[in-house]
C-alpha positions as CSV (number, residue, x, y, z in Angstrom):
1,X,-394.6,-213.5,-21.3
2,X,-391.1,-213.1,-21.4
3,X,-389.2,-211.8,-25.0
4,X,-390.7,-210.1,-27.6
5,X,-392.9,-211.0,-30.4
6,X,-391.4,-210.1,-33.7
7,X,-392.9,-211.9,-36.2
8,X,-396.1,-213.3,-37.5
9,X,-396.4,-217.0,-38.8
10,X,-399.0,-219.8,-39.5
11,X,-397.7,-223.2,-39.5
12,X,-399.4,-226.0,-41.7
13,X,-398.9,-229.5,-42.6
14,X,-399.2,-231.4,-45.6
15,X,-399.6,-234.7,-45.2
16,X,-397.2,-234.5,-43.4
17,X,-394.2,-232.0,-44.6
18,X,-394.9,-229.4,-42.1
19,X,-394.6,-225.4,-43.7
20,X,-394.3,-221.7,-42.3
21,X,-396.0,-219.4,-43.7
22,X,-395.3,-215.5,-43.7
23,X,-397.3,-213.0,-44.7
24,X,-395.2,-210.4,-47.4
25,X,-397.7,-208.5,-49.5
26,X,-395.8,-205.4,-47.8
27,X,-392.9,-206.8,-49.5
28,X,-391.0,-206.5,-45.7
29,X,-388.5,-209.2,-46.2
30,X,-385.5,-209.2,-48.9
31,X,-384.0,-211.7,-50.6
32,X,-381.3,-211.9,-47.6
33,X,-383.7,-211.7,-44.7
34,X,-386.0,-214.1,-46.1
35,X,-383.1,-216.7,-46.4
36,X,-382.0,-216.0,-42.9
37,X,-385.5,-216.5,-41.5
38,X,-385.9,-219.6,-43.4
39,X,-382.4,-221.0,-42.2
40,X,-383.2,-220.3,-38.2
41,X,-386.8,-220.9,-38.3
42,X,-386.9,-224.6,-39.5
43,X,-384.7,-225.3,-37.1
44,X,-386.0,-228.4,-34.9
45,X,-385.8,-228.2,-31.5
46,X,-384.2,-224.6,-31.7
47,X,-387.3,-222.8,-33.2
48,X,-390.4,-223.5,-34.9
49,X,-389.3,-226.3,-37.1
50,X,-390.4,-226.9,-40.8
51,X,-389.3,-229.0,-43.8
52,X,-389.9,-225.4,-45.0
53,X,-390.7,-221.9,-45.1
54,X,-393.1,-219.5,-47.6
55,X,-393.4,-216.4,-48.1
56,X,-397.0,-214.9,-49.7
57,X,-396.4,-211.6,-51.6
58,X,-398.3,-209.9,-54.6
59,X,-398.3,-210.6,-58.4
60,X,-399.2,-208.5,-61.3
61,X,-401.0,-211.4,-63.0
62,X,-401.9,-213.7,-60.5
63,X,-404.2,-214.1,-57.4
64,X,-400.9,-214.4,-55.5
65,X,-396.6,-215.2,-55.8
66,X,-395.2,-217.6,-53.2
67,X,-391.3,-217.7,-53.1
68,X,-390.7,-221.4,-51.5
69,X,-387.1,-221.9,-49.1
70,X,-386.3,-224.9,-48.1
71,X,-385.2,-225.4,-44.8
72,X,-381.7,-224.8,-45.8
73,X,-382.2,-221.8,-46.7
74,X,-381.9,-222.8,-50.7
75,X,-385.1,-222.1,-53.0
76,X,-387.0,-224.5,-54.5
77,X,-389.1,-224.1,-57.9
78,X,-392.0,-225.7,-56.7
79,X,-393.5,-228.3,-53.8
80,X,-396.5,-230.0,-54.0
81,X,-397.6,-229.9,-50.2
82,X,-396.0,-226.4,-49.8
83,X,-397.8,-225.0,-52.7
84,X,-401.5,-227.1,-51.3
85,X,-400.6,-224.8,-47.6
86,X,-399.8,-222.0,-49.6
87,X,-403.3,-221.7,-51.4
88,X,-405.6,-222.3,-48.5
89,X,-402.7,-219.8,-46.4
90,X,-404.1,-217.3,-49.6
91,X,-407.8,-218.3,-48.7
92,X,-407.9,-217.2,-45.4
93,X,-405.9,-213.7,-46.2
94,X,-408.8,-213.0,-48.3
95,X,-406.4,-213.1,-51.7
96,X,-408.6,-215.9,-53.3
97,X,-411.7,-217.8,-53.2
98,X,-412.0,-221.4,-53.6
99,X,-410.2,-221.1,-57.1
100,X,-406.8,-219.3,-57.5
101,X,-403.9,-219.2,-59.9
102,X,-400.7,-218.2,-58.5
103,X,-397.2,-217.3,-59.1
104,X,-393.9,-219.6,-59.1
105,X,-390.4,-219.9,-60.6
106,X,-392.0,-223.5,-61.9
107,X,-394.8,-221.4,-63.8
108,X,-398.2,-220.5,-63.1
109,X,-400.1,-223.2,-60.7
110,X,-403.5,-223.2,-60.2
111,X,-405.5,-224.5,-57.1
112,X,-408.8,-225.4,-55.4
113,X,-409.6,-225.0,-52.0
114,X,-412.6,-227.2,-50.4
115,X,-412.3,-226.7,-46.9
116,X,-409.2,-229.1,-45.4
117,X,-408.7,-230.4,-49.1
118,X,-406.7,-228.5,-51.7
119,X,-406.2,-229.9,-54.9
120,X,-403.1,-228.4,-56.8
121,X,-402.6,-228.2,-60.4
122,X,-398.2,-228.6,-61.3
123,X,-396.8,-227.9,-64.0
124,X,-396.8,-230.8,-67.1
125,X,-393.8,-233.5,-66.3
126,X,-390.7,-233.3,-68.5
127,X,-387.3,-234.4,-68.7
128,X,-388.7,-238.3,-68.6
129,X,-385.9,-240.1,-68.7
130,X,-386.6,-244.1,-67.9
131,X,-384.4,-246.4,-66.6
132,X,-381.6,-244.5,-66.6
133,X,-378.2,-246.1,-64.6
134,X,-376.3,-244.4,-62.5
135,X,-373.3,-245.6,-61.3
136,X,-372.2,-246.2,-57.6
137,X,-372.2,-249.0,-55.0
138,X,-371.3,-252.6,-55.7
139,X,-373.5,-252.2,-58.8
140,X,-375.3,-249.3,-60.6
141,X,-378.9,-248.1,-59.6
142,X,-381.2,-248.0,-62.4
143,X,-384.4,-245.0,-61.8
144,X,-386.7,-243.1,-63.7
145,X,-386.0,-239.4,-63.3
146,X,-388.5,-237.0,-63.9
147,X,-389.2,-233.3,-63.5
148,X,-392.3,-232.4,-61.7
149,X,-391.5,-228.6,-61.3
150,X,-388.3,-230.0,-59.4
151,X,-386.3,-232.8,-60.3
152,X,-387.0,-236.3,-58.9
153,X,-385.5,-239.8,-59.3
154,X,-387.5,-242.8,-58.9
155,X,-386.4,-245.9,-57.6
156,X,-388.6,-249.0,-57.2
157,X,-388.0,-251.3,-54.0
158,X,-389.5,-254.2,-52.8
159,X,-389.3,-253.0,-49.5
160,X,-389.7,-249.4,-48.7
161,X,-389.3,-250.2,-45.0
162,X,-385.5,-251.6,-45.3
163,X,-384.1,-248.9,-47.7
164,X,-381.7,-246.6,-46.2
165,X,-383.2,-243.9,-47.5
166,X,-380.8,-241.4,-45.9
167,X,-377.9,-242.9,-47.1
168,X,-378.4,-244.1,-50.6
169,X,-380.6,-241.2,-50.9
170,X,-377.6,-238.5,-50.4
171,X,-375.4,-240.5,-52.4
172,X,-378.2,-240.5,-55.2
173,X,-378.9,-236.4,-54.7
174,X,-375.4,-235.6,-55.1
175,X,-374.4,-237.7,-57.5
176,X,-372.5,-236.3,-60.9
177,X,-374.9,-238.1,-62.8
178,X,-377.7,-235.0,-61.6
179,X,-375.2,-231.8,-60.8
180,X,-375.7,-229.2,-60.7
181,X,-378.7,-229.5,-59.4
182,X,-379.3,-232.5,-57.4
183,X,-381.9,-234.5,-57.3
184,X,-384.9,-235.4,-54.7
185,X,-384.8,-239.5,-55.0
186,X,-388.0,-241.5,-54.1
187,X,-388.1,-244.9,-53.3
188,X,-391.6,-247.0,-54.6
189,X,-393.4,-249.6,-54.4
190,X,-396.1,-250.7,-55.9
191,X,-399.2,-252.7,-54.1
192,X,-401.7,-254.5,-54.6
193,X,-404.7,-252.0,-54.7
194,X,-402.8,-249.9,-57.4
195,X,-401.5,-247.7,-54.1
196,X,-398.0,-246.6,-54.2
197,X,-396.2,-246.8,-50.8
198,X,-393.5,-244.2,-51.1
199,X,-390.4,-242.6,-48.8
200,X,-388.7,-239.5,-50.5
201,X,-385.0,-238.2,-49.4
202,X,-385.9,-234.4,-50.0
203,X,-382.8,-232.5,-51.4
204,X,-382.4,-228.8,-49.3
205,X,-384.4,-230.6,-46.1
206,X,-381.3,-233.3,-46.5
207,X,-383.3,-236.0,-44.8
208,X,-386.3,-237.7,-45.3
209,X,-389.6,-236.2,-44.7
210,X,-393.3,-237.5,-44.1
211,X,-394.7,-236.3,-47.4
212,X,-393.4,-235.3,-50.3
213,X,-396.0,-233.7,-52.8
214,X,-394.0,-233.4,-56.0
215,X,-392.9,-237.1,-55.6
216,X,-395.6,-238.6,-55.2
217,X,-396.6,-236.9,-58.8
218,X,-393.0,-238.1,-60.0
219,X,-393.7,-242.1,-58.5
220,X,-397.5,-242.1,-60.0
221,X,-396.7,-240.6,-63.6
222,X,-393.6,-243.2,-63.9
223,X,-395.6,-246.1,-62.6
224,X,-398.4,-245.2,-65.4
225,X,-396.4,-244.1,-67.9
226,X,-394.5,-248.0,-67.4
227,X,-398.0,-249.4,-67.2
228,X,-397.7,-250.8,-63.6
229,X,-400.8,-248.2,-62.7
230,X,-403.9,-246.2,-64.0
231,X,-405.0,-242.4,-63.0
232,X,-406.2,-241.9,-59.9
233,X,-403.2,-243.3,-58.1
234,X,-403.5,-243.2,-54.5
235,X,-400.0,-242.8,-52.6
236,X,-399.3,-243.6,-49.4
237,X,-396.7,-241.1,-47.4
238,X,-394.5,-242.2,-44.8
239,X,-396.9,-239.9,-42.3
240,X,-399.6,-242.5,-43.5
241,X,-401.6,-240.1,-45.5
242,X,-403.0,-241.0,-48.6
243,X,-402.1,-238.3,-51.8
244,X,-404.0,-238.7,-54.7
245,X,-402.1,-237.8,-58.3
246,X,-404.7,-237.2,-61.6
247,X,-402.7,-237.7,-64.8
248,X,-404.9,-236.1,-67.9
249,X,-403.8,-236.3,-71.6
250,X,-401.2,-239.0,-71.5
251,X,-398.3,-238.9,-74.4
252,X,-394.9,-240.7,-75.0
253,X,-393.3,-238.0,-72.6
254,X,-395.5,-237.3,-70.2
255,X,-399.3,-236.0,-69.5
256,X,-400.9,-232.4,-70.2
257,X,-402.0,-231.6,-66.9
258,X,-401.6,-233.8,-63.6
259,X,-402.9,-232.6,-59.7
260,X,-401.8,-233.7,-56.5
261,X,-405.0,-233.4,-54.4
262,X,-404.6,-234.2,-50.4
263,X,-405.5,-232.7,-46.9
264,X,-404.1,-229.5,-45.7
265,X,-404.0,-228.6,-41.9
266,X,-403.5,-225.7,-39.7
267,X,-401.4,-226.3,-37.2
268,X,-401.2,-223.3,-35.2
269,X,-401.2,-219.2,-35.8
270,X,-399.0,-216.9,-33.9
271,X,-396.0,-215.0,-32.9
272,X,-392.6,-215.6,-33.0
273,X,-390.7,-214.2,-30.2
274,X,-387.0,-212.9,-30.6
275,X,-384.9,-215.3,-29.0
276,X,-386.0,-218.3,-31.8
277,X,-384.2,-216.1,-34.2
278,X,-380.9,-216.2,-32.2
């Protein structure tokens, strides 16, 4: 085979949001190589592609600490589907049984790893704020933002399938209204069945993706919290998998614990050869 290997990688997908994972418990990579990898590994069509990349290493209290790049290269405090890859990545390096806790700038997360199912426990929601309008367009959007271990803002739609999710998305994400940080933005519906059909516009992929694990928390906890919904709410991903959020301990703010349960699947294990990282 022609060019050299340099670099071993599983890939997994989340319902859809597809992940690389890299081993680090050697602690090999910096904080500037790992953003470089990151940056020309997602790439589509020029490398592996990936909504994202993670890196395992070790942790003095945990079972495990991820560090989480989007595919732009910036970091993210948590993901849902990354962090369900990430745990039953851990499983199969031997670093936890079926039950592990482990290490993220969110907080602690814990996990639970039956086979091709991993159900993830997130951080509690905060920063509920309903209904909030933000101005833009011919008139002013109204969502329900919430933080889910990364910030998310809710919109409900009667029609998922003739939002422009790129466009109003970005202009959502970047909008004053959620600087400095930005803001993923989902766009909901409701059915009949209690299932939420849901499209996310992810902020660092900058585009939509198939799954988003964190929304899906973000669209089921606002759709209970406004009574349109009870725990377990099924949601429905643009891939066409079904996520399924648990909301424990419900309050005027938010819920004591929630998981985002789901499958996990291995794509493929291998090597990388040099010339994807030109």
């Amino acid at each position: 085979m022609n060019g050299s290997a340099t670099l071993k990688i599983v890939k997994m997908s989340g319902s859809g949001n597809d992940f690389i994972l890299v081993d680090n418990r050697l602690q090999t990579y910096s904080d500037t190589a790992m953003i470089r990898l990151t940056r020309l590994l997602c790439r589509r069509g020029l490398s592996v592609g990936a909504d994202g990349l993670i890196f395992i290493g070790p942790s003095d209290r945990y079972d495990f600490k991820w560090r989480f790049f989007n595919a732009d290269g910036s970091e993210a405090e948590m993901c849902g589907n990354g962090g369900r890859c990430a745990a039953r990545f851990a499983q199969m390096l031997g670093l936890a049984g079926e039950e592990m806790t482990f290490e993220t700038i969110a907080g602690p997360i814990q996990a639970r790893v039956a086979g091709r199912v991993v159900k993830l426990q997130l951080t509690p929601p905060r920063d509920l704020r309903l209904d909030q309008e933000v101005p833009g367009g011919a008139l002013p959007y109204k969502v329900d933002f919430i933080n889910t271990g990364v910030p998310h803002a809710v919109l409900w739609v009667d029609d998922p399938e003739q939002v422009d999710v790129v466009g109003l998305g970005a202009a959502i994400r970047f909008h004053p209204a959620f600087q400095p940080a930005g803001t993923n933005v989902d766009f909901a519906r409701l059915e009949n069945d209690r299932t939420l059909t849901l499209r996310t516009y992810e902020r660092g992929v900058e585009a939509e993706t198939l799954a988003c694990g964190t929304g899906a928390v973000a669209s089921a906890a606002i759709a209970v919290l406004k009574g349109k919904s009870r725990s377990p709410v099924p949601v429905r991903t643009r891939g066409g998998e079904i996520l399924v959020v648990h909301l424990e301990g419900q309050g005027p703010d938010g819920f004591a614990a929630v998981f985002l349960e789901g499958m996990v699947t291995l794509v493929f294990q291998g090597e990388v050869c040099s010339e994807a990282l030109e």
